[in-house]
ZASE-871878 format. One record per residue (C-alpha): x, y, z; chain. Coordinates in steps of 0.001 Angstrom, whole numbers, always signed. Example, Ala and Ser with C-alpha at 12.3 -4.5 7.8 and 13.67 -1.06 7.14 Angstrom:
BEGIN
<site u="+12300" v="-4500" w="+7800" kette="A"/>
<site u="+13670" v="-1060" w="+7140" kette="A"/>
***
This chain:
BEGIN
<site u="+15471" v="+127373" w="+119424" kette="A"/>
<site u="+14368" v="+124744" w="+122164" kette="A"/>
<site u="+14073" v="+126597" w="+125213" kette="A"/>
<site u="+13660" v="+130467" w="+125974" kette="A"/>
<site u="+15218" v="+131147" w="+129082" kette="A"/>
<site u="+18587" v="+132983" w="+129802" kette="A"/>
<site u="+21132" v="+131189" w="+128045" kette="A"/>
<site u="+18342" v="+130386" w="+124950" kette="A"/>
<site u="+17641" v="+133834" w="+124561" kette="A"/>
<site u="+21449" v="+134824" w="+124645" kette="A"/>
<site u="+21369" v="+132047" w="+121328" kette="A"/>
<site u="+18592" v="+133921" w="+119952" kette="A"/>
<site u="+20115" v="+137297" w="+120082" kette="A"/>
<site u="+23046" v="+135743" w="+118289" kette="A"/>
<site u="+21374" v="+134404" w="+115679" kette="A"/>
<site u="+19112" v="+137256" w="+114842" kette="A"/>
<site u="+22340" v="+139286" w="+114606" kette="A"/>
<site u="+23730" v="+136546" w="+112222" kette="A"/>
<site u="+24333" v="+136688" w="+108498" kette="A"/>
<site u="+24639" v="+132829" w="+108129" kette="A"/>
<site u="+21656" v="+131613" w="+109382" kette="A"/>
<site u="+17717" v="+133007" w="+110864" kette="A"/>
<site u="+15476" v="+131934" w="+113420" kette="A"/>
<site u="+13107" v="+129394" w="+112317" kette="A"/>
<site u="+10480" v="+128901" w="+115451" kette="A"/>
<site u="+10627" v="+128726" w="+119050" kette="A"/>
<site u="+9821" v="+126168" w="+121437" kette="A"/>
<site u="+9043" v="+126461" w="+125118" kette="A"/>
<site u="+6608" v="+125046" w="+127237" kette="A"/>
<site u="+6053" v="+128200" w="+129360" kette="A"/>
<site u="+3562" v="+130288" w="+127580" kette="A"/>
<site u="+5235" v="+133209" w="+128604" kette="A"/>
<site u="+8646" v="+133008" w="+127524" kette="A"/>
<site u="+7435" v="+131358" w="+123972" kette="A"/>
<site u="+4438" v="+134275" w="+123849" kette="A"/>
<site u="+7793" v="+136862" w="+124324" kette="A"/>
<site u="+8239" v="+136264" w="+120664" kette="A"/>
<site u="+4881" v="+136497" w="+118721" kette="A"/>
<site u="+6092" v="+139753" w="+117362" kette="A"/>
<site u="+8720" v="+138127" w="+115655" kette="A"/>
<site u="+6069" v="+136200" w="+113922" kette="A"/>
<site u="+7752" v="+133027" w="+114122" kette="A"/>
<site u="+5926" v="+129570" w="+114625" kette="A"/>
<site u="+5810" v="+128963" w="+118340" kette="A"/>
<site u="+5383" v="+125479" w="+119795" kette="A"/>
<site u="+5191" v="+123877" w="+123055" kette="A"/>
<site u="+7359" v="+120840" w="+122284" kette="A"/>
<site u="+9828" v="+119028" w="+120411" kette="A"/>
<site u="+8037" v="+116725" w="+119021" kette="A"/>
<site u="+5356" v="+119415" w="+117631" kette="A"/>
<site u="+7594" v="+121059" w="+115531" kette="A"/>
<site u="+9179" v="+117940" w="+114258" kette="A"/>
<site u="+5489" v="+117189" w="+113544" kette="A"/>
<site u="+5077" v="+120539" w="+111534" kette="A"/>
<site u="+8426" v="+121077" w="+109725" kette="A"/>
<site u="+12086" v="+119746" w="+109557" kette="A"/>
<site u="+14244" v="+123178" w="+110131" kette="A"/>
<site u="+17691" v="+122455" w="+109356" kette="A"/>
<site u="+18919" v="+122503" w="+112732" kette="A"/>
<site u="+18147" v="+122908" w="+116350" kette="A"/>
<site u="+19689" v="+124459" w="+119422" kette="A"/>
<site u="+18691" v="+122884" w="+122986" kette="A"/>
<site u="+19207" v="+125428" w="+125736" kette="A"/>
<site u="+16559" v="+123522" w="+128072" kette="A"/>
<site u="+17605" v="+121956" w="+131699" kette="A"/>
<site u="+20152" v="+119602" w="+131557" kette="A"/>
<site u="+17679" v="+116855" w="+132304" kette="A"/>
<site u="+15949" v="+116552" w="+128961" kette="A"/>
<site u="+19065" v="+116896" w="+126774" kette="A"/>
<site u="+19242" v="+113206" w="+126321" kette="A"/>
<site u="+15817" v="+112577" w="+125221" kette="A"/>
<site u="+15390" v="+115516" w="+123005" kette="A"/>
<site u="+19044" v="+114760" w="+121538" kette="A"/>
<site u="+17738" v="+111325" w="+120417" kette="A"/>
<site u="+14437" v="+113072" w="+118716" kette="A"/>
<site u="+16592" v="+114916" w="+116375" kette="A"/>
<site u="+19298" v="+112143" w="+115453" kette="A"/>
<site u="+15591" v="+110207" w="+114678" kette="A"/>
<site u="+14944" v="+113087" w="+113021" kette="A"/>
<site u="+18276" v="+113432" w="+111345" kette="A"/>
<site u="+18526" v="+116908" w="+112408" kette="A"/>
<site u="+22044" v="+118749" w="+113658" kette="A"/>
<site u="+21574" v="+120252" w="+116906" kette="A"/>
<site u="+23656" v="+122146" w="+119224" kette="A"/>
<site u="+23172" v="+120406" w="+122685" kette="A"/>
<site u="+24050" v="+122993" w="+125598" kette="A"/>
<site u="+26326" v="+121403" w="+128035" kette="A"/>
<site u="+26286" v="+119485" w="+130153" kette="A"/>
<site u="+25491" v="+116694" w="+127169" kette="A"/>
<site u="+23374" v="+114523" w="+130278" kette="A"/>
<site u="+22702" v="+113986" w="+133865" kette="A"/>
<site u="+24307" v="+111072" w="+134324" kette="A"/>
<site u="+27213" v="+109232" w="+132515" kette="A"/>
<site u="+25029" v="+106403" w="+131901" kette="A"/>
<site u="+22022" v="+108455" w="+129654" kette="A"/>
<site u="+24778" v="+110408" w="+127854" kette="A"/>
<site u="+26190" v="+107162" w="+127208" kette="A"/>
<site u="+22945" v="+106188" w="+125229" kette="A"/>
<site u="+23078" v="+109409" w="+123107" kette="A"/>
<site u="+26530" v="+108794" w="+121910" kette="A"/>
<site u="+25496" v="+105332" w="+120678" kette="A"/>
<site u="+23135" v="+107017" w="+118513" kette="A"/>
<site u="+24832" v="+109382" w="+117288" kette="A"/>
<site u="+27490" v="+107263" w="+116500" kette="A"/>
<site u="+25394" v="+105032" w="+114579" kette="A"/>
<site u="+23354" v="+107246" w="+112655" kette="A"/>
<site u="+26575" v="+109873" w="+111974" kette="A"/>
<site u="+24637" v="+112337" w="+113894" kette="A"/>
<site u="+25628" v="+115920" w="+113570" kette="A"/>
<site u="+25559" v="+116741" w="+117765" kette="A"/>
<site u="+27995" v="+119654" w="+118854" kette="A"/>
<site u="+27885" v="+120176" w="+122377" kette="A"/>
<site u="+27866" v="+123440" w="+124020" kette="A"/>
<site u="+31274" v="+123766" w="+125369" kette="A"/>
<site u="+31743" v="+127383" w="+123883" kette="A"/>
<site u="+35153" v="+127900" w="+125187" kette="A"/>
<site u="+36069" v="+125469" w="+122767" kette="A"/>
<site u="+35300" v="+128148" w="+120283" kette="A"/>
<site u="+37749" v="+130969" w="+122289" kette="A"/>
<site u="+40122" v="+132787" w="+120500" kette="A"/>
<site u="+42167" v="+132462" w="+123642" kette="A"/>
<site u="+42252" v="+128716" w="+123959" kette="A"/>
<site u="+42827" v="+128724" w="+120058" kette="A"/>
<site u="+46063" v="+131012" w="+120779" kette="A"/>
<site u="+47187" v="+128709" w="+124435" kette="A"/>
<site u="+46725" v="+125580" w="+122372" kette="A"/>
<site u="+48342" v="+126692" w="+119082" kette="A"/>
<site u="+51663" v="+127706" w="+121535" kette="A"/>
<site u="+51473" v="+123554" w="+123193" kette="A"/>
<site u="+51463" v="+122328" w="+120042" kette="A"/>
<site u="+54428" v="+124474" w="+118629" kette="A"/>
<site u="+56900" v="+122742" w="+121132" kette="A"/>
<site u="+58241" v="+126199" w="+122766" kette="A"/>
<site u="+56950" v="+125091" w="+125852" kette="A"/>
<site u="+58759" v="+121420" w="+125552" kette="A"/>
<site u="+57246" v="+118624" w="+127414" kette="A"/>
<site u="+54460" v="+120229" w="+129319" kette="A"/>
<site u="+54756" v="+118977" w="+133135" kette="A"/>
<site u="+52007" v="+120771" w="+135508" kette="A"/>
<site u="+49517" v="+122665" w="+135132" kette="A"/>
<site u="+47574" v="+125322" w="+138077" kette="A"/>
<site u="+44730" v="+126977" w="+137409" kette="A"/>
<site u="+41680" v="+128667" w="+139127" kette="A"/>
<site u="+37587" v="+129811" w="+139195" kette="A"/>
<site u="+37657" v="+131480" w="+141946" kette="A"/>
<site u="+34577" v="+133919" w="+142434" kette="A"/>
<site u="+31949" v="+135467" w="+144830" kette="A"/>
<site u="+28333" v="+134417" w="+144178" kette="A"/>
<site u="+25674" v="+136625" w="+145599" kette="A"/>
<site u="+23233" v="+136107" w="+148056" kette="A"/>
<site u="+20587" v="+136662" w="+145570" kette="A"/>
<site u="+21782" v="+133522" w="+143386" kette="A"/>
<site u="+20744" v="+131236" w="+146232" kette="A"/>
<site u="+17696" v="+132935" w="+147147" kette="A"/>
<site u="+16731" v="+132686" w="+143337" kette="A"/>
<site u="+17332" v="+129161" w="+143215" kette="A"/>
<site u="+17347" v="+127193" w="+146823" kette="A"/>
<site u="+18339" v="+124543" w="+144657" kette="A"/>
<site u="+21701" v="+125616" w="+144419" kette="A"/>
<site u="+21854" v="+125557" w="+148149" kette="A"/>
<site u="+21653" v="+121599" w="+148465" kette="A"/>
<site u="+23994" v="+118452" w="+147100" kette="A"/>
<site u="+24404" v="+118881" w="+142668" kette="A"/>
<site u="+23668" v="+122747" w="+143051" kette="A"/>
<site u="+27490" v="+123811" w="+143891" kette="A"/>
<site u="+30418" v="+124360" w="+142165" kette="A"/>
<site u="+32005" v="+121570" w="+141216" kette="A"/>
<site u="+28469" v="+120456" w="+138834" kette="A"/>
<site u="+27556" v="+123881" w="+137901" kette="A"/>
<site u="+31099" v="+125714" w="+137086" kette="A"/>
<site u="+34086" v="+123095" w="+136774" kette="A"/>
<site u="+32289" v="+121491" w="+133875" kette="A"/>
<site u="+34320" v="+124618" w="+131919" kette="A"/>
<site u="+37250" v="+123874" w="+133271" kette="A"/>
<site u="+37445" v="+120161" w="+132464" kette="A"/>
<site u="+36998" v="+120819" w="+128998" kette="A"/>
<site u="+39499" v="+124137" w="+129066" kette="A"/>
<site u="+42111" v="+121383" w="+130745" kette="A"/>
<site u="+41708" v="+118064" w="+128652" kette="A"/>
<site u="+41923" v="+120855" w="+125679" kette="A"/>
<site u="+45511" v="+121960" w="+126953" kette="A"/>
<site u="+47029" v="+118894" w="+128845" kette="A"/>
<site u="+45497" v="+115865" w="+127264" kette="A"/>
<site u="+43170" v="+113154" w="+128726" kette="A"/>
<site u="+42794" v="+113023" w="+132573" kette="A"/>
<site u="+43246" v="+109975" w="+134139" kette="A"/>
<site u="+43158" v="+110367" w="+137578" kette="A"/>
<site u="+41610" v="+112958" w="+140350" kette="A"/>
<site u="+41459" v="+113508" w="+143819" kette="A"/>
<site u="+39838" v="+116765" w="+145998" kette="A"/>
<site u="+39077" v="+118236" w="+149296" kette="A"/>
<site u="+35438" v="+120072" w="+149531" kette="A"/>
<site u="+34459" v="+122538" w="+152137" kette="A"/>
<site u="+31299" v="+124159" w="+152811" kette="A"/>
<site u="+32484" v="+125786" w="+155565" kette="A"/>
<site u="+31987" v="+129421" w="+154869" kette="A"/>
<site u="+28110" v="+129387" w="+153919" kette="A"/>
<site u="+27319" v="+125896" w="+155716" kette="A"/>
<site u="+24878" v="+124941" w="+153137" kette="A"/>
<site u="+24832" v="+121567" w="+152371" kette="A"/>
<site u="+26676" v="+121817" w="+149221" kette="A"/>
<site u="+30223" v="+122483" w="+148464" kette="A"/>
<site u="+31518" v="+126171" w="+148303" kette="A"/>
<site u="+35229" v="+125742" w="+147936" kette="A"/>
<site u="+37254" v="+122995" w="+146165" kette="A"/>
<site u="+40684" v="+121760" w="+146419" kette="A"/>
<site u="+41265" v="+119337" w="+143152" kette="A"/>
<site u="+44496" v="+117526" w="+142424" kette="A"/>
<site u="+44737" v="+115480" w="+138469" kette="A"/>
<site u="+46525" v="+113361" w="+136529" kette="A"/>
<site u="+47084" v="+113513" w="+133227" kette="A"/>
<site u="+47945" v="+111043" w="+130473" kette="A"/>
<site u="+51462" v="+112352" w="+129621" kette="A"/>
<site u="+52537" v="+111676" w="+133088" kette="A"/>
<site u="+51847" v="+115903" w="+133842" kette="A"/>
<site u="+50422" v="+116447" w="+136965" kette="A"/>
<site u="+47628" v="+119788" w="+138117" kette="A"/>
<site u="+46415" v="+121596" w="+140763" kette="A"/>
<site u="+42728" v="+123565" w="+140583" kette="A"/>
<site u="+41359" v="+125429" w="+143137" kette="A"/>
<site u="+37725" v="+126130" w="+142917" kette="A"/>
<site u="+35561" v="+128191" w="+144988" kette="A"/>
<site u="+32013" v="+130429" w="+144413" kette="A"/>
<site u="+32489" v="+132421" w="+147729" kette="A"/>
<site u="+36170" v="+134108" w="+147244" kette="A"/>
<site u="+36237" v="+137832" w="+146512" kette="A"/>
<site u="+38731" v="+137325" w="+143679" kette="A"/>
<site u="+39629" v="+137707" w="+139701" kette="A"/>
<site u="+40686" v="+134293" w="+139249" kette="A"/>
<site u="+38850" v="+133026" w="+136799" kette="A"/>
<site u="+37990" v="+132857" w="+133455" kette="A"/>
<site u="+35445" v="+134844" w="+133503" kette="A"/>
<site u="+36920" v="+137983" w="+134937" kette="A"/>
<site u="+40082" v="+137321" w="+133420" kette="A"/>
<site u="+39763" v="+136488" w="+129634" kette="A"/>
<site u="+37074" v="+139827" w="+128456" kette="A"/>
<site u="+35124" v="+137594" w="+126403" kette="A"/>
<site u="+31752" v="+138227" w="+128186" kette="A"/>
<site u="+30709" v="+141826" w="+129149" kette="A"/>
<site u="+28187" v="+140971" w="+131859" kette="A"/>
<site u="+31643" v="+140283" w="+134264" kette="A"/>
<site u="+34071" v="+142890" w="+135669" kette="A"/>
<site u="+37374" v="+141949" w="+133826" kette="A"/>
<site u="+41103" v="+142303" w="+135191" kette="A"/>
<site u="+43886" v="+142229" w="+132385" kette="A"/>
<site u="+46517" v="+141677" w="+134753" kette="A"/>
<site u="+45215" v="+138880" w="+136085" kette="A"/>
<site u="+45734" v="+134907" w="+134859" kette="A"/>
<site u="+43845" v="+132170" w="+135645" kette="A"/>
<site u="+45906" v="+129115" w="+134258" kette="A"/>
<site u="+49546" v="+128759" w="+134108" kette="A"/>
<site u="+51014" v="+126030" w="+131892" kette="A"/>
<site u="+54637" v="+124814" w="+132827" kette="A"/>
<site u="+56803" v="+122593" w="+130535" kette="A"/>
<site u="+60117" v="+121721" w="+130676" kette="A"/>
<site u="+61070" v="+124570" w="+128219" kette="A"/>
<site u="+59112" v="+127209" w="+129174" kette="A"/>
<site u="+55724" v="+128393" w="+130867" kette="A"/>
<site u="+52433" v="+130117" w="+129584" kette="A"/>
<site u="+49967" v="+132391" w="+131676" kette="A"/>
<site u="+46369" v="+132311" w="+130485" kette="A"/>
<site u="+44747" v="+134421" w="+129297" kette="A"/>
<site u="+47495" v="+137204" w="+129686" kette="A"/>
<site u="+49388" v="+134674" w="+127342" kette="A"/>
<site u="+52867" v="+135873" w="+129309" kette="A"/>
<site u="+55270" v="+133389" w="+127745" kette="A"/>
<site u="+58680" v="+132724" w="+130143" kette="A"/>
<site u="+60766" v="+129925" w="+127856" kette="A"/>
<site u="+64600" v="+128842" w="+128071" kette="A"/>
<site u="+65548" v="+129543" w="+124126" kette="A"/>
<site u="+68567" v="+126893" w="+124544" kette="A"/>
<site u="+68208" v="+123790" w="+126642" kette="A"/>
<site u="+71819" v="+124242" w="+127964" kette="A"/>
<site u="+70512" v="+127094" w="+129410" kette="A"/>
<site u="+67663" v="+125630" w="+131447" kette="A"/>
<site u="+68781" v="+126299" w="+134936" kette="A"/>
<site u="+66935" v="+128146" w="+138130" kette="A"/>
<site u="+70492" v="+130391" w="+137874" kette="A"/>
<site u="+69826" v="+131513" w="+134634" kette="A"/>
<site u="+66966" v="+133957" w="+133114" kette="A"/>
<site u="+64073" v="+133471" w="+131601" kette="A"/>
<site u="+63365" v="+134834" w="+128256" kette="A"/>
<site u="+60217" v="+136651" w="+128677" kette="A"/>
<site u="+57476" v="+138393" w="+126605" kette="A"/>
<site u="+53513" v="+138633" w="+125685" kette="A"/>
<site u="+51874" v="+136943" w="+122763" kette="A"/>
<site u="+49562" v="+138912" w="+120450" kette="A"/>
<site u="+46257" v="+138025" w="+121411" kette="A"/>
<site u="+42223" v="+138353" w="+119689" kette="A"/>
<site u="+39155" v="+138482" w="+121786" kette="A"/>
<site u="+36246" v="+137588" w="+120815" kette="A"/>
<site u="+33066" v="+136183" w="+121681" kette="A"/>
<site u="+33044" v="+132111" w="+121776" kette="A"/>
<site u="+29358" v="+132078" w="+121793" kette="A"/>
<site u="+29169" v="+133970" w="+118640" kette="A"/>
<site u="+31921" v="+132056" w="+117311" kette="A"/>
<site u="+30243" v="+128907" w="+118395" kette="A"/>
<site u="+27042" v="+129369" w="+116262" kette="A"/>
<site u="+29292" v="+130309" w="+113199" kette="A"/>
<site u="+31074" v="+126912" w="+113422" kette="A"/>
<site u="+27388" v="+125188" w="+114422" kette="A"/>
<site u="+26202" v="+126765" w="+110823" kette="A"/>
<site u="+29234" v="+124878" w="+109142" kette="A"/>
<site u="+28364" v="+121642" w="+110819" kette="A"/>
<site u="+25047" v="+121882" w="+109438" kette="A"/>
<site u="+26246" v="+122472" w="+105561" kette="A"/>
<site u="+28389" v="+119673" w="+106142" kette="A"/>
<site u="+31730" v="+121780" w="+105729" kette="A"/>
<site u="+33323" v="+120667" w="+109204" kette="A"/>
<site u="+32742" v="+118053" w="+111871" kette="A"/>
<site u="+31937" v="+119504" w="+115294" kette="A"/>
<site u="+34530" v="+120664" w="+117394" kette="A"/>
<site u="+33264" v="+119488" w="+120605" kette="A"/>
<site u="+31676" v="+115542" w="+120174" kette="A"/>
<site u="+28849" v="+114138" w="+122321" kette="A"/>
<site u="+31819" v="+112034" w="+123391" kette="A"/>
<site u="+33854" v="+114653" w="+124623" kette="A"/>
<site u="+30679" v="+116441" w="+126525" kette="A"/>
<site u="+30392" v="+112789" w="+128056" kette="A"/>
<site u="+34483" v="+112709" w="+128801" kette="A"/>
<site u="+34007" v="+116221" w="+130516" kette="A"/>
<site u="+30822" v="+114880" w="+132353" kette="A"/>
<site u="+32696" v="+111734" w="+133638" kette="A"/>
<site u="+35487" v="+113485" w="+134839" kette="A"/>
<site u="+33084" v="+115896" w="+136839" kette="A"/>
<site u="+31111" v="+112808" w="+138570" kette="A"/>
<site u="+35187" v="+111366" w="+139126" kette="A"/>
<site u="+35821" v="+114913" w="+141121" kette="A"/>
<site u="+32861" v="+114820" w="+142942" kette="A"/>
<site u="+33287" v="+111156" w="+144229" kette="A"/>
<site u="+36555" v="+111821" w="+145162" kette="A"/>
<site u="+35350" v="+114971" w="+147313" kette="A"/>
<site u="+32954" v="+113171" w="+149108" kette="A"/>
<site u="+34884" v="+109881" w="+149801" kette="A"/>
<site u="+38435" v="+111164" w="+149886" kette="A"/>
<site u="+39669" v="+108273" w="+147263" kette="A"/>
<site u="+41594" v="+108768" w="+144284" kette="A"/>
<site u="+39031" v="+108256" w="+141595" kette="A"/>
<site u="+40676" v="+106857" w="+138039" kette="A"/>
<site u="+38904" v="+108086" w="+134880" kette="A"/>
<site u="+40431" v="+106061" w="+132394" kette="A"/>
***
């Protein structure tokens, strides 16, 4: 494990609680979080390259700031060691760019950290898309809509200025949730407001995208509404969120039919001569698992590594979701329509 803060320990607990794999050695720079576990006498080391140096575990998870996922993804394709990269893959488009080449070349094993990839939920949504019902999916709405606390900014005045809002930090997950439902996006445009906090920085987002097929979306994106409409508090799969189970935060609508996520409320005309406004819907609820995509995640990550699957999420996607992101953002701040393919 490279990396022992919040979302590095959250790996940790998951892999001590794991029957496929163990934790190896730590690596952290801050004395304190790698000192945190001497009890687990495990080797502890400051850097990447100093457990390279010292052994050659058979694979590596990066949960360290998004800034050094580049350089420390190219020391372990040198080292030809799998790692799990958290998202997002790179900074900048251009760096992540560099890390696909690599990989490429060397058949690097590099799954990104895009854990609702690894959702039961988004397994179910994407299984009903590809079984037609839904016919030629059209538009798409969906929503993270949410209330950060004061105490988030005041913990990091970062997150206060330009790169520390939402569209950076939280529609990263999105992206990927959409390109996994609709298909490639091609083309975005948005309105950004900070008006409610004033901070320099984006609070509320009105995105517009189009995708591939010819479907078109709407995503409205905010960190300082007092609502449920998100992924988060809608789909149960992490317990540190308040969850609503009446509550949907994507709806998919095809020319056949329509899907609410994650309530997975299915509305479909059974015969097209019946597709009319006059006529009624058939309606009903899929079955549905829950399940934690983290946990999932790190089974799948274990696969990679015995070479019994290719990852599920590439470096290129990471970089596809990345690009799109810098796309939404330029179109924000300029008001053009930014193309992305």
């Amino acid at each position: 494990m490279v990396g022992a803060g919040l979302i590095g320990r959250r790996h940790i607990e998951l892999i001590k609680q794991s029957s496929e794999c163990r934790l190896a050695a730590v690596v952290d720079p801050n004395h304190a979080a790698r000192e945190a576990f001497r009890e687990d006498r495990l080797p502890l080391f400051d850097t990447l390259d100093g457990l390279f140096a010292a052994e050659r575990p058979d694979g590596v998870v990066l949960a360290t700031p998004s800034q050094l996922h580049v350089a420390q993804g190219l020391a372990c394709v040198e080292a030809g060691v799998p790692a799990l990269i958290e998202k997002p893959v790179a900074v900048t488009v251009e760096d992540g760019q560099r890390l696909r080449e690599a990989a490429e070349a060397a058949n690097a094993k590099l799954l990104v950290g895009h854990h609702r990839q690894h959702s039961p939920i988004m397994a179910k949504a994407q299984e009903v898309v590809e079984s037609g019902i839904l016919g030629r999916l059209v538009a798409v709405t969906g929503s993270a809509m949410f209330y950060k606390p004061d105490e988030y900014f005041e913990e990091g005045p970062w997150r206060r200025e330009l790169g520390g809002g939402p569209i950076l930090i939280n529609m990263i997950h999105e992206v990927g949730n959409l390109r996994a439902l609709m298909g490639e996006i091609t083309a975005v445009q948005a309105f950004s407001s900070n008006d409610t906090r004033g901070f320099p920085v984006e609070d509320t987002v009105a995105i517009n995208l189009r995708f591939a097929s010819g479907a078109l979306g709407t995503f409205l994106l905010s960190d300082t509404a007092a609502s449920a409409q998100s992924w988060e508090q809608t789909a149960g799969e992490n317990a540190s969120y308040a969850s609503y189970e009446d509550v949907d935060c994507y709806s998919l609508a095809g020319t056949d039919g329509s899907l609410a996520i994650p309530t997975m409320r299915l509305k479909t005309h059974r015969k097209k001569a019946d597709r009319s406004w006059w006529k009624p819907l058939e309606t009903g609820n899929l079955a549905l698992e829950r399940a934690d995509p983290l946990e999932r995640q790190l089974r799948h990550f274990c696969a990679v590594i015995r070479g019994e699957t290719d990852p599920v999420v590439t470096v290129h996607d990471g970089l596809r979701n990345l690009a799109i992101i810098v796309a939404i953002d330029r179109a924000a701040r300029t008001g053009e329509v930014v193309l992305t393919a």
